[in-house]
N, C-alpha and C positions, 0 to 999 in steps of 0.2 A: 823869307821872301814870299810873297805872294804869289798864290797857286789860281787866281782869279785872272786869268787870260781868253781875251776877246780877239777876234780874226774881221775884218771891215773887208767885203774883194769878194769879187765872183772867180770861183774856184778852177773856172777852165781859165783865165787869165794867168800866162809864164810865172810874172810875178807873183801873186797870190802863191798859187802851185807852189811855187820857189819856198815858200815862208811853212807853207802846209806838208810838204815834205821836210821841212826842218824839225818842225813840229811833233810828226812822228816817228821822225828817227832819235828824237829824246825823249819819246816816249810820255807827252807832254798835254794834259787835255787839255780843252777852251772849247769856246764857244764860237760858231760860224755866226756871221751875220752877211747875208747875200747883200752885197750893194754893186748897180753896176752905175758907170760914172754919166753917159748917155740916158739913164733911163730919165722918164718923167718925173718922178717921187724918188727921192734919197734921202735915205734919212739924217735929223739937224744932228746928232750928233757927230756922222760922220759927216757932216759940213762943216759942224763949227770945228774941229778938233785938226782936218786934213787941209794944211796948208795952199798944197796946190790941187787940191781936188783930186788925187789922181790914189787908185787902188796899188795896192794894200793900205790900210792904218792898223795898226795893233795897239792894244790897250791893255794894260798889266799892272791893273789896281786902278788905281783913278790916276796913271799917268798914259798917256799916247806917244806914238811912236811912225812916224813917218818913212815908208820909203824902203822896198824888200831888203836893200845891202844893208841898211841903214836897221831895221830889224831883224834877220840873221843876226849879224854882228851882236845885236843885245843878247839875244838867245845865246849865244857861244860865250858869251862871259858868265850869263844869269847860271846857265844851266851846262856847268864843263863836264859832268859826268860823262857824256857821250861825246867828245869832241869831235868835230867837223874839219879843224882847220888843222893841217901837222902843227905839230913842234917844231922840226927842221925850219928856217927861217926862209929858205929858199925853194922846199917843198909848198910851206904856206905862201909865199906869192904867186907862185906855180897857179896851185889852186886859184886864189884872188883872181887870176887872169881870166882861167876857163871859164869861172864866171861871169867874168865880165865880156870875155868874145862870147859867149852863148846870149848875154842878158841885152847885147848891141846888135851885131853881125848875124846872129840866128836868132832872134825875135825878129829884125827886119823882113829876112828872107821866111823864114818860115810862118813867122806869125801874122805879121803886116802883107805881106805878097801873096803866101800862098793860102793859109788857115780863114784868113779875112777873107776874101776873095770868095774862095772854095766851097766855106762854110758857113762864114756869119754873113756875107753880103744877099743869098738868097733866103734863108730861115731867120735871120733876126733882122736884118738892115730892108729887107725885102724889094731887093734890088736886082738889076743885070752884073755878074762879078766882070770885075777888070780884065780882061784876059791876057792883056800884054802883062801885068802883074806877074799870073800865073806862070805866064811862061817864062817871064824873066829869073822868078826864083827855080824855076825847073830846071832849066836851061844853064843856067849861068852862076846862081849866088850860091843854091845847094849845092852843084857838084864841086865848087870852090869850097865850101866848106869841110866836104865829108874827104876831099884829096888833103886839106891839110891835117884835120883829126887822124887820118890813118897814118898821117908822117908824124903825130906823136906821140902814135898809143906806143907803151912800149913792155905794158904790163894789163893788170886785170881791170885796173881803172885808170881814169888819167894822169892823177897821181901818189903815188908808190902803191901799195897791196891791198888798200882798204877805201871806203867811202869817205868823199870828203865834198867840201860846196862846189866842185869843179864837174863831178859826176850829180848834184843838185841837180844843176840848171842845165849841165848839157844834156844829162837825160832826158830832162822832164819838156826840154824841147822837142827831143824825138816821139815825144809822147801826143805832140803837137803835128809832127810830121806823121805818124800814124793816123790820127785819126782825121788828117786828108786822103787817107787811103794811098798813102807813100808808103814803101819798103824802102830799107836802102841793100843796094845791090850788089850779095854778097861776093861775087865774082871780082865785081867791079872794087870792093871796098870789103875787104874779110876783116880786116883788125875791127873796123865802125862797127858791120854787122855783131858783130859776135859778143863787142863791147855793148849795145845797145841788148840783143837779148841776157844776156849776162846782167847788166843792172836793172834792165826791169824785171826780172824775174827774184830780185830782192823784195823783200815783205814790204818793208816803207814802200819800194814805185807797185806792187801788185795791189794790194789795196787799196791806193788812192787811183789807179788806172780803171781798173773798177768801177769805184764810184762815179769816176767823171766819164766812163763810157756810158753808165746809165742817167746819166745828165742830160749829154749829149743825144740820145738816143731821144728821150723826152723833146728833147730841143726842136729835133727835127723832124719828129711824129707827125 
């Protein structure tokens, strides 16, 4: 199989991220190509090739590939040495799920409401941020969030003893919530806290946390 894998996405984007830590937890190299979907110049290949215009695209040989679950999923067949998704057939929907309430319900609130707003509406969109936004995911859709995550940690990750696409995307959310200069409150929320330092302090989330700190940092210099 072909060792020639391409990455399409700007790297602080959930999704991206999503793809870039699967990426590294197989241990997997490629090549980044910055594309963001708003900019002015995009490049024709990732026009011609991305159906709905919309970041990630991956490419692995001269075939493309649409759409973070839709990519994941490749990676976990192409490359099962390090699997992602259990065995147990009821642990791997498990997982399926977290990903998918992280990839809906915590991109809304963290990424759209609060990260947008906070972060890219004044340094990149170069605007006045929403505030009602802001405060409706502080307020209301975060703490709905982290009340239900705490009612189902019940181990060291979300599901059974090891990393899987459930702790992907709900991490790399909180990574999203960090760097609006959110904490979550470990008084308030000890299973989240401890879950969220606990997986990022894994080599896959520390290196890529890393990088996209000094992204950011640049960003908004």
């Amino acid at each position: 199989m072909s060792q020639d894998l391409t990455l399409f996405g700007a790297p602080i984007s959930p999704f991206v991220r999503k793809v870039r830590l699967v990426l590294a937890y197989k241990g997997l190299s490629y090549e980044q190509i910055n594309v963001l979907p708003f900019a002015a110049e995009i490049p024709t290949e990732f026009k011609d090739n991305s159906p709905l215009g919309k970041i990630p695209l991956f490419k692995t040989g001269e075939d493309y590939i649409s759409d973070s679950e839709v990519i994941c999923a490749y990676l976990e067949k192409a490359f099962p040495e390090k699997p992602l998704l259990p065995k147990e057939p009821l642990d791997a929907a498990r997982a399926l799920w977290f990903s998918q309430y992280a990839s809906s319900v915590m991109v809304t609130a963290i990424g759209a409401h609060l990260f947008a707003e906070r972060v890219l509406a004044p340094f990149v969109f170069k605007r006045d941020p929403i505030e009602s936004d802001i405060k409706l995911a502080l307020e209301t859709e975060i703490p709905a969030i982290l009340n239900y995550l705490e009612s189902q940690l019940q181990s060291d990750f979300l599901v059974g003893n090891a990393l899987t696409f459930a702790d992907i995307m709900v991490g790399g959310m909180f990574m999203t919530l960090h760097y609006c200069n959110e904490q979550v409150d470990k008084t308030l929320y000890p299973k989240v806290s401890a879950y969220v330092e606990r997986v990022h302090n894994e080599p896959v989330f520390a290196n890529i946390i890393k990088e996209e700190k000094a992204m950011l940092n640049a960003m908004i210099a």
